[in-house]
C-alpha positions as CSV (number, residue, x, y, z in Angstrom):
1,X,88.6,115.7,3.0
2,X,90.1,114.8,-0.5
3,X,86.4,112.7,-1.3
4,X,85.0,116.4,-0.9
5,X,87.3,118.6,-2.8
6,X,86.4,115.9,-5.3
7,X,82.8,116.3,-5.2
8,X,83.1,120.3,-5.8
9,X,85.5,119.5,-8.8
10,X,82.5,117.7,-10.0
11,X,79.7,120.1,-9.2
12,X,81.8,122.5,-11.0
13,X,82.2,120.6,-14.2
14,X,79.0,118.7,-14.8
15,X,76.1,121.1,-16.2
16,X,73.4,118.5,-15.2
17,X,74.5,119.4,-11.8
18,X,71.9,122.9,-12.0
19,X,69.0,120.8,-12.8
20,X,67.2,118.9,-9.7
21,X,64.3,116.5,-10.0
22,X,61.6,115.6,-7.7
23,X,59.1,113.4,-7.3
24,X,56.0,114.2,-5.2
25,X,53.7,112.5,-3.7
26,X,50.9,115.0,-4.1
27,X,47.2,114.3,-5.2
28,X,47.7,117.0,-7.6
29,X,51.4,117.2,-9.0
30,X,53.7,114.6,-9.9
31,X,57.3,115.5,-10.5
32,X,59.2,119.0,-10.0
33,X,62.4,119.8,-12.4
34,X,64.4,122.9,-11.0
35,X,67.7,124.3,-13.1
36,X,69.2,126.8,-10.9
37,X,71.1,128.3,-13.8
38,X,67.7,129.3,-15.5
39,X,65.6,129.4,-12.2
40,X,62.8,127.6,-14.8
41,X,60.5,125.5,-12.6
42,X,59.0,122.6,-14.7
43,X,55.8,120.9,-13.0
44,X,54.3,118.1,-14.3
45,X,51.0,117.4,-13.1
46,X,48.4,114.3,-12.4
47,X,46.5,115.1,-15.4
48,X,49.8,114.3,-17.5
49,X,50.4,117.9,-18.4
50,X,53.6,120.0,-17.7
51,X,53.7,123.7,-17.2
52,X,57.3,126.0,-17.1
53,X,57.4,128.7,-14.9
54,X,59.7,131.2,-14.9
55,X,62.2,133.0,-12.6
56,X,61.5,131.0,-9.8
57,X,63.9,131.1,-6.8
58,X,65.5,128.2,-5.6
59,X,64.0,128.6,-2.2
60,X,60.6,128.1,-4.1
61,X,61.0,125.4,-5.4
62,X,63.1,123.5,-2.0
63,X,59.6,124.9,0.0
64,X,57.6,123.0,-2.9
65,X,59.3,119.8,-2.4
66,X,59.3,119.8,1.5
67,X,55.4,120.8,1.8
68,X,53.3,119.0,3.7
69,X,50.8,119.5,0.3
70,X,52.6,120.8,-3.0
71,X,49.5,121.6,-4.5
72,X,48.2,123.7,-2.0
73,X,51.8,125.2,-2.0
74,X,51.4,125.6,-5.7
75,X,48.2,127.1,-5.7
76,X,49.5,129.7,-2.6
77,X,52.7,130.5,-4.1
78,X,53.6,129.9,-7.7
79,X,49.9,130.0,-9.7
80,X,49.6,133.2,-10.8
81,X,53.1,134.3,-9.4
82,X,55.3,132.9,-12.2
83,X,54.9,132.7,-15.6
């Protein structure tokens, strides 16, 4: 119980803690940042370029990185949808 109060301490404290970084193993996108504080979704993609989207939910962004295919999750849910 005390190694878990410890962890929230932590979680509390540490800024880097609202940012979360993914790498995919999609034919189309490489890597997903997330920062919960700004809900800014950073994708970068095969081709080597990165786009920011904006306002993104967190629940977005946790579908994204448990799809069977992010970039047809992309293309369904956050092309177009954020800026």
């Amino acid at each position: 119980m005390h190694g878990h109060h410890t962890l929230l301490a932590f979680a509390e404290k540490g800024s880097s803690m609202s940012r979360h970084s993914t790498t995919l193993s999609s034919s189309a996108i490489t890597a997903a940042t997330y920062d919960d504080d700004t809900g800014t979704l950073e994708l970068t993609f095969t081709s080597g370029r990165s786009y920011t989207y904006q306002g993104v939910p967190q629940q977005v962004y946790d579908e994204l990185c448990a799809a069977a295919s992010a970039g047809t999750y992309f293309s369904q849910n956050i092309k177009g949808v954020y800026d």
